[in-house]
N, C-alpha and C positions, 0 to 999 in steps of 0.2 A: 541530476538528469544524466540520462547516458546519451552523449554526443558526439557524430560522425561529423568529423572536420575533413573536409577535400580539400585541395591544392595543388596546383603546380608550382609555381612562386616561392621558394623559402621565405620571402617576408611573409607571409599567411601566417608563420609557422607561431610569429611574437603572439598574435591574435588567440589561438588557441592553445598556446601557456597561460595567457590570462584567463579563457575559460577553466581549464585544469588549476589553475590559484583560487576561483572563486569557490571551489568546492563539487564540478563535474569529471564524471568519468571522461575522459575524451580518446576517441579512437583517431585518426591521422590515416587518411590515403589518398597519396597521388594515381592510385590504380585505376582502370576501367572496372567500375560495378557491376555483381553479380547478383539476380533479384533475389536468390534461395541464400543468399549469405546476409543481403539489408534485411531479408525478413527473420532469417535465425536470430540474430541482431538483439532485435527489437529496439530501434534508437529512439528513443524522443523527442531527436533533432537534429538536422543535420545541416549543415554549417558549410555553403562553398565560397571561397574566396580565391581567385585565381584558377582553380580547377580547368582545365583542358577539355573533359568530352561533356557531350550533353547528356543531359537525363530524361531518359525514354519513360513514355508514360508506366511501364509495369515496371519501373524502378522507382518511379515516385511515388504510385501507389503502395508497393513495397516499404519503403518509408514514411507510412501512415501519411502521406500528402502533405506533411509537414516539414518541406526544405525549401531554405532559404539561401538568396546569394547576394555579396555582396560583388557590386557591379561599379567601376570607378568610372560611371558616366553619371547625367543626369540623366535620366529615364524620359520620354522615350528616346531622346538622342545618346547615340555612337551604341546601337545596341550590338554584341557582338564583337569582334577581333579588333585588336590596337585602338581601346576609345580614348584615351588621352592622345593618341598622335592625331586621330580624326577631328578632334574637336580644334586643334590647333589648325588645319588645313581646313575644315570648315566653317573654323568662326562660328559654331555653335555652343551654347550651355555648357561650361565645364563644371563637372561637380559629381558626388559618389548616392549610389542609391541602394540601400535594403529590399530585396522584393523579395515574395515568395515566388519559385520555380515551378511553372507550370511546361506542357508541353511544348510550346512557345518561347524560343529564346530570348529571354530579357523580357517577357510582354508579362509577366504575371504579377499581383496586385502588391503595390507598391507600401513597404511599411514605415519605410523614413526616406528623407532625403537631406542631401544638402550641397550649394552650391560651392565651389572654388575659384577662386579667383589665380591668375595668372600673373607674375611681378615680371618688369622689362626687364630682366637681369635674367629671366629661366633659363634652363636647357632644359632638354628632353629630360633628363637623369630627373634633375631637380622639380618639374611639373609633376614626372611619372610619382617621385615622393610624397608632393604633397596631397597629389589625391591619394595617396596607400594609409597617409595619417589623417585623413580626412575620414576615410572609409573606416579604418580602428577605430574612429570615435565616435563616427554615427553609430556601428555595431554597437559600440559598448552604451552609448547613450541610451538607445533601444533598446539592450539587452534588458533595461532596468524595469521596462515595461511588458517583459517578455508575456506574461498574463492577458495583457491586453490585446496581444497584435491581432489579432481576428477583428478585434471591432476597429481596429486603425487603420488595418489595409484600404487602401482606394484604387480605382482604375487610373494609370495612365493615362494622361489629356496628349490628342493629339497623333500626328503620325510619327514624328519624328523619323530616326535617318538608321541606315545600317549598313555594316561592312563586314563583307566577311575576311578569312586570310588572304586569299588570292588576293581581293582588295589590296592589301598592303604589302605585297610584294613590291609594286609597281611603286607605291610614296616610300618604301623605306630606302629604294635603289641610293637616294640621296643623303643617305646618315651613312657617315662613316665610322662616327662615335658618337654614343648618347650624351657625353657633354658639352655636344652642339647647340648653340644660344638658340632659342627657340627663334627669334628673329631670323638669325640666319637660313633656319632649317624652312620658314616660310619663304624666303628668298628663292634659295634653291627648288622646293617643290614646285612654285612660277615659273622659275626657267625651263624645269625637264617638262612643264607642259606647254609649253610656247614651242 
C-alpha cells in the first residue's frame, strides 16, 4: 500500500518506520496539504498521528475518504488540543482512539480504542508516554485487521468534552517542566483557579 503518514511529533516518526518494515511505501509530512498533490498521489491510506492542521473536506475527499487518526484521548473526551493534560484536569477517561477523519474534529467513526490508566508516581512527560505507546499498539493491533475496518467502525456514544489551544494556554501557565508529578501539576491548576 502506498501510505501518507502526517505528524508533528517526532515520536510519530517510530510508528511509520514500522509501517515502511511491514512492506509499505510510506510518504512522511509534517506540511499543510495540498488537494492536486493528495490526488496526484493516489494514497491508499493515510495515516495522522500528531499532525497540527485539520483536514478540509476536499482534502479528505482527495484521499479517497480513507484517513485515519490516531488520537491519544478516549473518544469522545479531550477531543482536540492537549488531551492528556485535559484528562488530567478533568478527571475524565484516559485512553488512545483510532478513528476515521471526518470533517468534524475527533467526531468521525471510531475503529479501535483503548483505555489508560494513570500510576501515582506520573508526570506529565511520563502520562504524555504512555498514551503515545498506547496509541502504537492499538495502531498496530488494528492495523492487522486493516480489511475489515469499515465493517468495525461505530459512532461515538455520548457528548463528551473539547479543548481547543487557546484552552490550554491558560492550564499550561502552571507547568514549568513536563517532569512535573502529575499530582502536583493537579494541585497547582486548583490554585491558579481559586
Amino acid at each position: 500500500m502506498k501510505i501518507l503518514c502526517l505528524y508533528n511529533n517526532e515520536c510519530a516518526i517510530e510508528l511509520f518506520e514500522w509501517l515502511r518494515k511491514q512492506g509499505h511505501e510510506v510518504v512522511c509530512s509534517s506540511e499543510e496539504l495540498n488537494v492536486l498533490w493528495c490526488r496526484a498521489q493516489k494514497f491508499d491510506l493515510t495515516v495522522s498521528y500528531t499532525y497540527r492542521y485539520i483536514l478540509r473536506k476536499d482534502i479528505l475527499q482527495a484521499l479517497k475518504d480513507n484517513a485515519v487518526n490516531i488520537h491519544n484521548s478516549y473518544l469522545p473526551w479531550n477531543r482536540g488540543a492537549d488531551p492528556n493534560i485535559w484528562s488530567i484536569v478533568d478527571g475524565t477517561p484516559r485512553g488512545v482512539t483510532l478513528h476515521y477523519m471526518d470533517a468534524e474534529l475527533d467526531k468521525g467513526y471510531i475503529i479501535a480504542q483503548k483505555l489508560a490508566g494513570e500510576d501515582t508516581g506520573d508526570t506529565l512527560r511520563s502520562s504524555y508516554e504512555k498514551l503515545d505507546k498506547a496509541a502504537k499498539e492499538v495502531f498496530k493491533e488494528a492495523f492487522a485487521f486493516y480489511n475489515h475496518w469499515p465493517e468495525m467502525k461505530k459512532v461515538p456514544l455520548g457528548t463528551g468534552s473539547y479543548h481547543s489551544l487557546k484552552d490550554g494556554e491558560r492550564i499550561k501557565r502552571v507547568i514549568d517542566t513536563y517532569d512535573l508529578k502529575v499530582t502536583e501539576f493537579k494541585e497547582r491548576v486548583v490554585k491558579s483557579i481559586i
